[in-house]
N, C-alpha and C positions, 0 to 999 in steps of 0.2 A: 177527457179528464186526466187531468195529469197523476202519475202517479206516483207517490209518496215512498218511498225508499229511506227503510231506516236500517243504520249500521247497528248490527249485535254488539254488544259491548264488548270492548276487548277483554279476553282471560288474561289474567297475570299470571306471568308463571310460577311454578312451584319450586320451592326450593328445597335440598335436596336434604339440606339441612330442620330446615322446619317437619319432614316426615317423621310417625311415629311407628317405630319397626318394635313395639313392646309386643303386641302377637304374633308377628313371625318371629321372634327370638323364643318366644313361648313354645310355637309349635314346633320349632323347629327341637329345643332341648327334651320337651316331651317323645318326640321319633328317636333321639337319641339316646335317651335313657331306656326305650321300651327296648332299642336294638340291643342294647349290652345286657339287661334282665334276661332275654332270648337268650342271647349268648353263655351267660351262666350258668342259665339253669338249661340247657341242653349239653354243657360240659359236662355240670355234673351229675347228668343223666345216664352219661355217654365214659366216664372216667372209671380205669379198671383199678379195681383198688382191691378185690377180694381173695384167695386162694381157696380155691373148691375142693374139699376132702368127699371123695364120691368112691362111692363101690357100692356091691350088695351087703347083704344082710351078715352080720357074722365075720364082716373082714378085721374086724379092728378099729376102723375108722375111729369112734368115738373113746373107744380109748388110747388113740392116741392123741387125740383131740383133749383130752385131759393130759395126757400127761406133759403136752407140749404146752396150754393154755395156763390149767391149773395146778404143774408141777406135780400132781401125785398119779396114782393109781386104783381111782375109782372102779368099784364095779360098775359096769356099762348093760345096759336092755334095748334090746332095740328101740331105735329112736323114731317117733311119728310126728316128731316136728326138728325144723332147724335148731344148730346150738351153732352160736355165734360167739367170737372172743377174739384177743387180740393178741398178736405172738410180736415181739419184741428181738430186730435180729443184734448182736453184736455189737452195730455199729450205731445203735438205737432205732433205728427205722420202725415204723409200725407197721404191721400187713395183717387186714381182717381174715379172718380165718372165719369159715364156714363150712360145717359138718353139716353134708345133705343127707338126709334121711335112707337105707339101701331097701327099702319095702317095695317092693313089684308095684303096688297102689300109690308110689307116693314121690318115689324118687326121680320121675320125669317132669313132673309139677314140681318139686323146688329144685332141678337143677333149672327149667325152665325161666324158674324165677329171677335165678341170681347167674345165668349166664353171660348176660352181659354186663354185669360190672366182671365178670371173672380176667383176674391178668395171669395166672396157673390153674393147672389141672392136676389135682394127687388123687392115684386111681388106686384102689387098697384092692389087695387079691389076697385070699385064704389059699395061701399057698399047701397047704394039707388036704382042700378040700374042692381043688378048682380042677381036675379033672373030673370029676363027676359033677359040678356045674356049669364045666365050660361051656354049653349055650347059652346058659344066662350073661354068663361074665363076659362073654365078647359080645351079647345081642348090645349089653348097656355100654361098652366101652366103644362100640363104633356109634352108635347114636352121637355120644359126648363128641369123636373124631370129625364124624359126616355134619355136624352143626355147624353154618358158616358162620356162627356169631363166636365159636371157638379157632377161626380158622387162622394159625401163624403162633395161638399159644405154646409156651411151655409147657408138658406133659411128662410129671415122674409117674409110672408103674411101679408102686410098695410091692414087691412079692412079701408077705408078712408069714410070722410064723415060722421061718426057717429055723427055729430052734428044736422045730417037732420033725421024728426020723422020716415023717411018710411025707415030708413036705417037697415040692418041685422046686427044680435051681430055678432061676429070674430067664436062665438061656432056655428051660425047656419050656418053660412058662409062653415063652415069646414064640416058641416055633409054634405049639400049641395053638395060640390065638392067630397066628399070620391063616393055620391050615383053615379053622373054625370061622374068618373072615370071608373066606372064597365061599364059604356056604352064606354066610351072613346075609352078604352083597345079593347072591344071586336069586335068596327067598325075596328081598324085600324089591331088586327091580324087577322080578314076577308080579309081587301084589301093586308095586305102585302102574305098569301097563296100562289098567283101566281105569284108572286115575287120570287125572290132570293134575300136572308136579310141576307145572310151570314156575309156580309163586312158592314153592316149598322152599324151607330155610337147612336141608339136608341136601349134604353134596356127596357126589359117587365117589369112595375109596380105592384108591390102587390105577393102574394104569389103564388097563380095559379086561373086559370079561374073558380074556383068552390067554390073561397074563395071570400067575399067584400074587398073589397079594406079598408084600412085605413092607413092613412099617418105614422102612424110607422110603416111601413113596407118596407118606403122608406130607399136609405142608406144613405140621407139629413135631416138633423133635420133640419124638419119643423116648426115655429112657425107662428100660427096666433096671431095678437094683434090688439089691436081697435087704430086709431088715425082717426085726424082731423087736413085738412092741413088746411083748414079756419081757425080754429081757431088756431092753430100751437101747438096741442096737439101733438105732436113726437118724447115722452120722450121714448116710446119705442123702436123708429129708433134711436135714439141720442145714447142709450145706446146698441145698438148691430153693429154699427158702432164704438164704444169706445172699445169691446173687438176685433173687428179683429187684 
């Protein structure tokens, strides 16, 4: 039987022009658009914009957080929640300003908070009353230091108060907290040992355990300066607030 052989029809071909690319140009501006919303909103996730007024209980902080915010001289109580505002330098610039709470209960939760938007660190000491809490005042001020979400900030130390006679100069203040560091460090790589601190967001201060500590050695330039919020000596805040 013979057998019957038929040819497929030929395909015409297509032309490049008759193609309709309206869903890949769809899919493709929709990937593009979702990449730049990414982008946004992880800047301004990520964007430091805040200056953190931090210390204990008692330093000042909130009033000088008024006087600098809202121009006067409020009586101040200690504070259990943030007080946020807006300071204005010179040259108009805006810098949020955020007064953390100095309560033992409260003040590692909202620096926690706003550490990472923080672009400075103003650390207030009751210079009258900081030898007799100096293991508070340095346990909080190396926490704020060992944080690597602070790590390369700016860092003023307010010694405040220096208008009262039992107050300590900003130089003893500093030796003060270098001595109270060598103990700091060495309680907390004790407790952290039986830990696992692999993924911890705290890094080790100073050069190593057999070195003292001194604040250049931090990756924060630190400065200590003497002010008075009584009296509203705070040309030194004024002017390191003016270069950020």
């Amino acid at each position: 039987m013979e057998k019957i052989r038929r040819k497929a029809p030929a395909r015409e071909p297509i032309k490049l022009g008759e193609l309709d690319y309206t869903p890949v140009l769809i899919a493709l501006a929709i990937v593009f658009i979702t990449i730049v919303v990414l982008f946004l909103w992880k800047r301004k996730k990520t964007v430091r914009s805040a200056v953190l007024f931090t210390g204990l209980c008692e330093s000042g902080k909130t009033f000088v957080f008024s006087n600098l915010i809202l121009g006067d001289e409020r009586e101040t109580f200690t504070s259990i929640k943030e007080n946020i505002g807006t300071y204005t330098t010179s040259k108009g610039r805006e810098l949020k300003v955020v007064d953390v709470p100095g309560h033992e209960r409260l003040r590692g939760k909202f620096f926690d908070q706003y550490k990472t938007s923080a672009k400075a660190i103003v650390y207030m000491i009751d210079s009258a009353t900081v030898q007799k809490d100096i293991r508070d005042v340095a346990d909080f001020l190396y926490t704020i230091l060992a944080d690597k979400a602070i790590a390369n900030l700016p860092v003023i130390v307010l010694c405040n108060k220096q208008d009262e006679t039992i107050a300590k100069s900003e130089s003893a203040i500093r030796s003060m907290l270098e001595k109270e560091f060598n103990i700091v460090r060495q309680t907390r790589k004790n407790q952290l040992q039986s830990v696992d601190n692999s993924t911890s967001s705290v890094a080790f201060l100073g050069k190593s355990d057999s070195v003292d500590f001194d604040f250049g050695q931090v990756s924060q330039n630190v400065r200590f300066v003497p002010c008075s919020a009584r009296n509203q000596e705070l040309d030194e805040l004024t002017t390191f607030l003016e270069t950020l």
